[in-house]
C-alpha positions in Angstrom: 0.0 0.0 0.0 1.3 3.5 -1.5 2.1 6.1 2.1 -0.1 8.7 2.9 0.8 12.1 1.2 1.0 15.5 2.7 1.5 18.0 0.3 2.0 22.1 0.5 1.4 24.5 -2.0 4.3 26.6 -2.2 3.4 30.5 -2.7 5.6 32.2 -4.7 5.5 36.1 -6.3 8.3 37.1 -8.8 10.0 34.4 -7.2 10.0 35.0 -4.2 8.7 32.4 -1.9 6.3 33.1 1.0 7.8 32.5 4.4 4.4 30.6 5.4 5.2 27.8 2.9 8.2 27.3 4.5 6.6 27.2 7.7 3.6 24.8 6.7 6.7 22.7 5.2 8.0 22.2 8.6 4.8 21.4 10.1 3.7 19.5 6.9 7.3 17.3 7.8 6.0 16.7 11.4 2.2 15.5 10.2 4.1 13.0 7.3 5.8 11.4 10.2 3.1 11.0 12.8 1.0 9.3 10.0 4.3 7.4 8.4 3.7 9.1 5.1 5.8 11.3 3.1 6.0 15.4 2.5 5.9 17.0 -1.2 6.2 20.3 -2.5 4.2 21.6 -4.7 5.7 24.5 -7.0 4.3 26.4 -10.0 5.4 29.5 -11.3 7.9 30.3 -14.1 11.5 30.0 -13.2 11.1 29.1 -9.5 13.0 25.5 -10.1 15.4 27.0 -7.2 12.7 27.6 -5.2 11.6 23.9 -5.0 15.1 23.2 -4.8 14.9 25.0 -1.4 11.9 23.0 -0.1 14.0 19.9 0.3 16.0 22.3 3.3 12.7 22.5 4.7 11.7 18.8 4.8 10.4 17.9 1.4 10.7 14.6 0.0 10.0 15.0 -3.6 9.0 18.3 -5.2 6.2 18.9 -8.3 7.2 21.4 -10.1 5.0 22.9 -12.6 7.2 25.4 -14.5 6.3 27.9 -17.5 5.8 31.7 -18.4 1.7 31.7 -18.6 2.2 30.9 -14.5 4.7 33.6 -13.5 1.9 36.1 -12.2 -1.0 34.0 -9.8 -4.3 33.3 -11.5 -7.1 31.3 -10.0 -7.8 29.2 -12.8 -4.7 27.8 -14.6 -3.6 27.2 -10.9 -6.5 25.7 -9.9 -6.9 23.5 -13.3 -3.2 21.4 -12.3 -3.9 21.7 -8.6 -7.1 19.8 -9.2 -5.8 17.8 -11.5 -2.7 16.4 -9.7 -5.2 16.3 -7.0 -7.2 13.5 -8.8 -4.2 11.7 -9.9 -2.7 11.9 -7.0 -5.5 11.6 -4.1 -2.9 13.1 -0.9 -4.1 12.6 2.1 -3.6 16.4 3.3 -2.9 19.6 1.3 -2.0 22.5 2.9 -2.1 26.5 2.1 -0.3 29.9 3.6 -4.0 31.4 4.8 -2.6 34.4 2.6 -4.7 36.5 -0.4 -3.6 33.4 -2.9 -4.5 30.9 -0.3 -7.7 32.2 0.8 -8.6 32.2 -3.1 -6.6 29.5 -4.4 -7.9 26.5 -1.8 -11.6 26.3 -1.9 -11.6 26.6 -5.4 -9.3 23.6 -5.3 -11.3 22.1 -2.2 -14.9 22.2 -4.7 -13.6 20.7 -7.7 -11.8 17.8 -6.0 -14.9 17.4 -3.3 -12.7 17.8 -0.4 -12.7 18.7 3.2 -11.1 22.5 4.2 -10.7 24.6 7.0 -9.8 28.1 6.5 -7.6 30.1 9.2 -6.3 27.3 11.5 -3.9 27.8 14.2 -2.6 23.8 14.8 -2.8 21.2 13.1 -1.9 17.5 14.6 -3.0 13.8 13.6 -4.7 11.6 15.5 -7.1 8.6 15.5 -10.5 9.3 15.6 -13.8 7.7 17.2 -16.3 9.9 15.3 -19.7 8.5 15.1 -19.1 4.9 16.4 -16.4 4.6 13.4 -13.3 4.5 13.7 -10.8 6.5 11.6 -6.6 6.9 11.5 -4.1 9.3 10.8 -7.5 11.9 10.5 -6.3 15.3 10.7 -7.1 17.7 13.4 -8.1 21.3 12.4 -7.5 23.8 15.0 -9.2 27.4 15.1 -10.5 30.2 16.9 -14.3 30.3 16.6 -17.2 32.6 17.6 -15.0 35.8 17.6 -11.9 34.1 19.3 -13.4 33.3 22.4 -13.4 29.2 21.6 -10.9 27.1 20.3 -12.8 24.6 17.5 -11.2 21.3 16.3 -12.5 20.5 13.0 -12.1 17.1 11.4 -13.4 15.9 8.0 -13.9 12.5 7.8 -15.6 11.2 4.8 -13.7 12.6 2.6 -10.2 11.3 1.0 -8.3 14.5 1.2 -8.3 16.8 4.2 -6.9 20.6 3.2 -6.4 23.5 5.8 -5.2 27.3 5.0 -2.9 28.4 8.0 -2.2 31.8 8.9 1.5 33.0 8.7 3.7 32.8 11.4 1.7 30.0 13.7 4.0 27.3 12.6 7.2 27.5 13.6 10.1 27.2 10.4 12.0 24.3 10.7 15.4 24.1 8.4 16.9 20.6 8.2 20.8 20.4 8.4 20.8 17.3 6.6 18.0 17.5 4.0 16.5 14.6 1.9 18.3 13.7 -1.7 16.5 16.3 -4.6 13.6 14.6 -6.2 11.7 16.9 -8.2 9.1 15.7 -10.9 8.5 18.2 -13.6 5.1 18.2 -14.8 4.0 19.9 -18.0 1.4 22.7 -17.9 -0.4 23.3 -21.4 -2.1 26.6 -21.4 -6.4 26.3 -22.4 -7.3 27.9 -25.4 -9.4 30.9 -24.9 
């Protein structure tokens, strides 16, 4: 049986990427282990192959790298479109997103087409096994966030669905750099622009 995948969408502007990918990276490394699956970067942009380069320092196994100049500035669709469709490929057990303007857009767009579980805005995130219901269910992830204007601390959990994805605000994680990183292993994937 393939291991359970934890993947992080790295957000990148002018190539320059955003300190909370880095961040979910190091968390993302934590949630990979406690569930005995494996951490993977996910990059798209236009000339960023440095930048998934870089995740490997943070704790990524393998890196997707989707490389060309239509992707250099954000947009919601073309992004969406191989998100989605790496997503069905794929099926990862967890996605994550920097809770960020691209996040905030970027995620449940991703989270409708792929009919999968998100929470936005979470503070923690852990993995546990969960009695929900009378059934049973492991390696579920916990989604931890303020609710009802701060004042309680929700853990949401979304259990009937394959893939689990959370935004996470900036500087909540703390960023984690690996002296002895795992060997490169990034997969190009092509992008093909849609015909308008």
């Amino acid at each position: 049986m393939s291991k359970p995948q934890v993947w992080v969408f790295i957000e990148q502007r002018s190539g320059k990427p955003a300190d909370v990918s880095f961040e979910l990276l190091s968390k993302g490394r934590k949630l990979a282990d406690n569930m005995g699956g494996i951490l993977k970067s996910i990059v798209i942009g236009h000339n960023v192959k440095e930048i998934a380069v870089e995740t490997f320092s943070y704790g990524a196994e393998e890196s997707y790298l989707i490389n060309h100049p239509e992707l250099f500035y954000y947009r919601t669709l073309p992004y969406s479109r191989i998100l989605d469709e790496l997503i069905h490929k794929e099926v990862p057990r967890i996605v994550l997103f920097g809770a960020t303007v691209i996040g905030r857009d970027l995620a449940p767009h991703v989270a409708s087409s792929t009919k999968s579980g998100l929470t936005a805005d979470c503070t923690d995130l852990k993995i546990s096994d969960v009695t929900y219901l009378n059934k049973d269910y492991k390696s579920l992830l916990l989604q931890i966030r303020p609710a009802f204007g701060g004042n309680i601390i929700a853990t949401i959990i979304t259990p009937d669905v394959p893939v689990q994805m959370a935004t996470v605000r900036e500087g909540v994680m703390e960023m984690h750099k690996f002296d002895k990183p795992k060997e490169v292993k990034i997969k190009e994937i092509p992008f093909q622009p849609t015909e308008l």
